[in-house]
C-alpha positions in Angstrom: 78.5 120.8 106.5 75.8 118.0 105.7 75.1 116.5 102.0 73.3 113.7 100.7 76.4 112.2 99.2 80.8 112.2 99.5 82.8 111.0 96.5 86.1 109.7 97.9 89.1 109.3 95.4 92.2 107.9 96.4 95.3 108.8 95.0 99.0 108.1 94.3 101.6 110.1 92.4 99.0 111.5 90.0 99.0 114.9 90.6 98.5 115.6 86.8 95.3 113.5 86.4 93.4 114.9 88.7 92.1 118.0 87.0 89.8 116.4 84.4 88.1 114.5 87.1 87.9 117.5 89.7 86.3 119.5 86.4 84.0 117.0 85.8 82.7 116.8 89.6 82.1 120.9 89.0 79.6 119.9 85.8 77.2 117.8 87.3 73.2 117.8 87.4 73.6 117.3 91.2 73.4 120.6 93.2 77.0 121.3 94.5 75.8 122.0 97.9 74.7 118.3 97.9 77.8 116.4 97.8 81.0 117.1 98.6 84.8 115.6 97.0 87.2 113.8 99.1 90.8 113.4 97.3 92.6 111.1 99.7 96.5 111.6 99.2 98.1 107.9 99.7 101.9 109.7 100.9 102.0 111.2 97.4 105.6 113.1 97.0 104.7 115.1 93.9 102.2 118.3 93.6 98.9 116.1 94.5 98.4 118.5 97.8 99.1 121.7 95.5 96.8 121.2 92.9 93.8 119.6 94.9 94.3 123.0 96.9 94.2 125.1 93.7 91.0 123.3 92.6 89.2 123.6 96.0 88.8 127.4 95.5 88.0 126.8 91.8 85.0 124.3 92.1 81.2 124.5 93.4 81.2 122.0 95.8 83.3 121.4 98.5 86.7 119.9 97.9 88.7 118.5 100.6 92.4 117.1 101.0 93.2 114.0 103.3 96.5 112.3 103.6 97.4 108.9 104.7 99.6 108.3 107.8 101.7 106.1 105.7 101.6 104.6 102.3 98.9 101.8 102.7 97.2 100.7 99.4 93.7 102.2 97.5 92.1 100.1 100.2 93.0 102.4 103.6 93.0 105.6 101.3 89.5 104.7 100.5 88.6 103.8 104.2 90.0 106.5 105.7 87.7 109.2 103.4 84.6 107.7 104.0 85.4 107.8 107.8 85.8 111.3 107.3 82.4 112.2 106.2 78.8 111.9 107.8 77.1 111.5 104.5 74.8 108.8 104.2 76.0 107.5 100.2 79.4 107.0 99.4 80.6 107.1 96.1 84.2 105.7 94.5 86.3 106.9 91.3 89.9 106.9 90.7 92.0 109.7 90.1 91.9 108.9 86.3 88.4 108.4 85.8 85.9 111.1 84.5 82.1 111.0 85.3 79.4 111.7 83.4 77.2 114.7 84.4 74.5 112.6 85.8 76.5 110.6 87.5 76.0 110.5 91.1 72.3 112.3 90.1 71.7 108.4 89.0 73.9 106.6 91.9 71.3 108.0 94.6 68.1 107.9 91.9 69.2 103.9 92.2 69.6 103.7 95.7 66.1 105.5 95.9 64.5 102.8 93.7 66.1 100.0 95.8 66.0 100.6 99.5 66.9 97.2 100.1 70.6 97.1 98.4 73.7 98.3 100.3 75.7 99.0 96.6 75.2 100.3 93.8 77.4 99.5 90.4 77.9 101.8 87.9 79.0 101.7 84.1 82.5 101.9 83.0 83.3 103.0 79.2 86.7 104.1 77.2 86.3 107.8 76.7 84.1 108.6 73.7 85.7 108.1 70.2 88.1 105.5 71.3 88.5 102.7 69.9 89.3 99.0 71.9 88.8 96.4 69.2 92.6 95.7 67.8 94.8 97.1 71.0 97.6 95.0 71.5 97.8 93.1 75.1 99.7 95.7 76.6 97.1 98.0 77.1 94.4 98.5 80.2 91.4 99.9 80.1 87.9 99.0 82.3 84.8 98.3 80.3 82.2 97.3 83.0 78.3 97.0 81.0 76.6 95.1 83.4 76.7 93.7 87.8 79.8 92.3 87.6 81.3 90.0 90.5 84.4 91.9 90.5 82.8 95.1 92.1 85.3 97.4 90.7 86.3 100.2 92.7 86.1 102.9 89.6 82.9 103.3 90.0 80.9 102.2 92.9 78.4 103.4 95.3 77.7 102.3 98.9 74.9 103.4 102.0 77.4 104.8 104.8 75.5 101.9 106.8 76.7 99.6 104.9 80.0 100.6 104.9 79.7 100.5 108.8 78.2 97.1 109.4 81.2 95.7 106.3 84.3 97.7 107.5 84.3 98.8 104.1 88.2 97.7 102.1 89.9 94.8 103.0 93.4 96.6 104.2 94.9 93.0 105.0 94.3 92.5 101.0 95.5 96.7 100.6 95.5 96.6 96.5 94.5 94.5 93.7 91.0 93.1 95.2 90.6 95.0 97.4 87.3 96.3 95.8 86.3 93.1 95.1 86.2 92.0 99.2 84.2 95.1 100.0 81.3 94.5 97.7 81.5 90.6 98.9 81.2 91.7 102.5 78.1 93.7 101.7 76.6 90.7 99.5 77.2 88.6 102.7 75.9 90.7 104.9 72.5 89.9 103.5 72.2 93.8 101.9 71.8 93.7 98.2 73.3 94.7 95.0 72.2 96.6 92.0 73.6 98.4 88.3 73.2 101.5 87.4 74.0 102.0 83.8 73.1 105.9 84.0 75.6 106.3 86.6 78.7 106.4 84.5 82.2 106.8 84.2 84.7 106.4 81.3 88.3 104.7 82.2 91.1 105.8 80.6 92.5 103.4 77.7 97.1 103.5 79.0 99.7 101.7 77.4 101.0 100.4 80.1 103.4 97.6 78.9 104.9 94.0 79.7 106.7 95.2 83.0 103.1 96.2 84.6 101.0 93.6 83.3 103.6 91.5 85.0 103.3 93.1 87.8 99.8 92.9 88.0 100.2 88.8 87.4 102.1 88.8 90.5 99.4 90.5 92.4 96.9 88.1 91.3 97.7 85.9 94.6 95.6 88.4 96.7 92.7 87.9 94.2 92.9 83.7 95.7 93.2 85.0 99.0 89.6 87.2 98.4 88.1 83.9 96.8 89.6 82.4 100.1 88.1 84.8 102.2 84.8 85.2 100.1 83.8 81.3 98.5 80.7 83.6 96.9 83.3 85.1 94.2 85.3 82.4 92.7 81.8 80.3 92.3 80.5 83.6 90.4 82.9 85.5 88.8 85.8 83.2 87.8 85.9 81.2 85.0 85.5 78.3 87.1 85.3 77.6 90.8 89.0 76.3 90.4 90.2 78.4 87.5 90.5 82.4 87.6 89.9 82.7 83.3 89.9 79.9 80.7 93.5 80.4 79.4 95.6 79.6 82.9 95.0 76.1 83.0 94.7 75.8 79.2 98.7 77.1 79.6 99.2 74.5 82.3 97.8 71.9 80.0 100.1 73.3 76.9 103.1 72.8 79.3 102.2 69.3 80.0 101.9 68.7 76.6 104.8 69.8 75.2 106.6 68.0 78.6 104.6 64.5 77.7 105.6 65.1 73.4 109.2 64.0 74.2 107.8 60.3 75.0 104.0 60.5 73.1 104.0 62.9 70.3 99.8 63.3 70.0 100.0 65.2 73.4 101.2 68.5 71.6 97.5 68.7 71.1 97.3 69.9 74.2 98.7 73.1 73.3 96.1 74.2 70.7 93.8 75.7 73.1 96.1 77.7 74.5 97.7 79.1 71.3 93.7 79.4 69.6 92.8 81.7 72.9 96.0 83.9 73.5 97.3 84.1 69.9 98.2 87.6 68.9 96.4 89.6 65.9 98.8 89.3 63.1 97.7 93.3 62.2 100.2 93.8 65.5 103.2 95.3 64.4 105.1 93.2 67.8 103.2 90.3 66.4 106.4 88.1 66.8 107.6 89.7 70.1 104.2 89.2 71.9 104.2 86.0 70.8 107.1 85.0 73.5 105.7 88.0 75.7 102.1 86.9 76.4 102.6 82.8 77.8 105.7 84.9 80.0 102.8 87.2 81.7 100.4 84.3 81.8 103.0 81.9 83.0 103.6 84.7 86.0 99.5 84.9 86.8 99.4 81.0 87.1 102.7 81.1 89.1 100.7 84.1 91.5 97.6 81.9 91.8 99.6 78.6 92.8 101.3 80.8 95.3 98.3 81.8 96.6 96.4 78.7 96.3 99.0 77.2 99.0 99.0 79.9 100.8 95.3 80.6 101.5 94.2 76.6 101.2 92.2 76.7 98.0 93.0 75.3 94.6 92.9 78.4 92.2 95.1 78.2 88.2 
């Protein structure tokens, strides 16, 4: 069966958030019989096949189940459900995002308006009613207003073409960038790149604590190795060509400083940048504890960037 547009969502051991998205898909202004969902199971072991079943005979639109051969990343999830469908758009969510109705209604109005570009970015809120403004740093959440370098993969939309003459995700890269490299190959392909604010999708806001966020800081090697791979994104969307945010090499700097205040005790001025940018809110309950918890996490990112930096021959903090 032939549609103007697939939605593919990859997924991991989530078999519990997919129902709010797969709800979601059934309530929007785009005929059913014009697109079609792809959930793309990456070796899940709970319920994911179970319940995407239960939903296919629930929903609209046509709902299909794919599974990986083996457990592979976002990146070969993603790659593998595109493959799978002749449609000429392509549009990506995660498995805990939830669109709006006009969703992909706006991702093709956009590509209609811009023959020329091979991606389309969409908005990313919190869900309505939530509020962001004094979370402590142990939450995540996505909030994506405008084209962003980062080309999140929670809401993006590609021409199958595209997709074709790209490869699509970077599997070498697998997870945490992998996004990112995908919408650089298209940008260096010569295709262009638009946002769509009225094609848009709220991210939920997770506590998800020191342990992932220093996690995540390890996996911030792979996003050097996409700035090695792709100059184009650490001369737009870093901080600096050389530096990934502000606040790594202000904590390199704090280090040398307090190293260099044994002999020279004006150096510990090095150190107030660090502590003005990543100082906690004192309305934090953990004010003290995040104190010695946030430098750890950011000492961990600058660690992961070094790594990669000498891995991939580049000079990323």
């Amino acid at each position: 069966m032939s549609c103007d547009i697939a939605v593919v969502v990859p997924t991991f051991q989530r078999a519990q958030q997919l129902p709010p998205l797969l709800l979601t898909l059934a309530e929007q202004t785009l005929a059913p019989e014009r697109f079609e969902v792809i959930v793309v199971d990456d070796c899940s072991t709970d319920d994911t096949a179970v319940v995407v079943a239960e939903w296919a005979a629930k929903v609209p639109y046509r709902l299909r189940y794919l599974r990986t051969a083996q457990n592979g990343g976002p990146a070969a999830a993603r790659n593998l459900g595109w493959q799978q469908t002749p449609a000429p758009f392509v549009a990506f969510t995660d498995d805990d995002c939830v669109p709006t109705p006009r969703w992909l209604e706006a991702g093709l109005a956009a590509f209609s308006a811009r023959p020329d570009v091979g991606l389309v970015q969409g908005r990313t809120t919190v869900p309505e009613g939530v509020s962001i403004e004094h979370l402590s740093d142990w939450y995540a959440w996505r909030v994506i207003d405008e084209a962003t370098g980062y080309f999140e993969g929670c809401n993006l939309f590609f021409r199958r073409d595209a997709l074709e003459i790209t490869g699509g995700f970077d599997e070498e890269i697998a997870y945490h960038g992998e996004d990112c490299a995908a919408g650089w190959r298209v940008v260096e392909a010569g295709l262009g790149h638009t946002f769509c604010a009225e094609a848009a999708v709220s991210h939920p806001v997770e506590l998800r604590g020191m342990r992932w966020h220093i996690e995540m800081g390890r996996l911030e090697r792979r996003i050097v190795w996409c700035a090695a791979k792709h100059p184009g994104y650490r001369r737009t969307a870093f901080w600096r060509p050389w530096a990934y945010r502000r606040e790594d090499p202000a904590l390199v700097a704090a280090l040398a400083g307090l190293a260099l205040s044994l002999r020279f005790r004006p150096a510990l001025l090095l150190v107030l940048p660090y502590l003005w940018w990543q100082r906690p809110s004192v309305r934090h309950l953990t004010f003290f504890r995040l104190c010695l918890q946030v430098p750890v996490v950011d000492a961990v990112r600058v660690a992961a960037h070094i790594r990669g930096s000498l891995e991939h021959g580049i000079f990323v903090l």
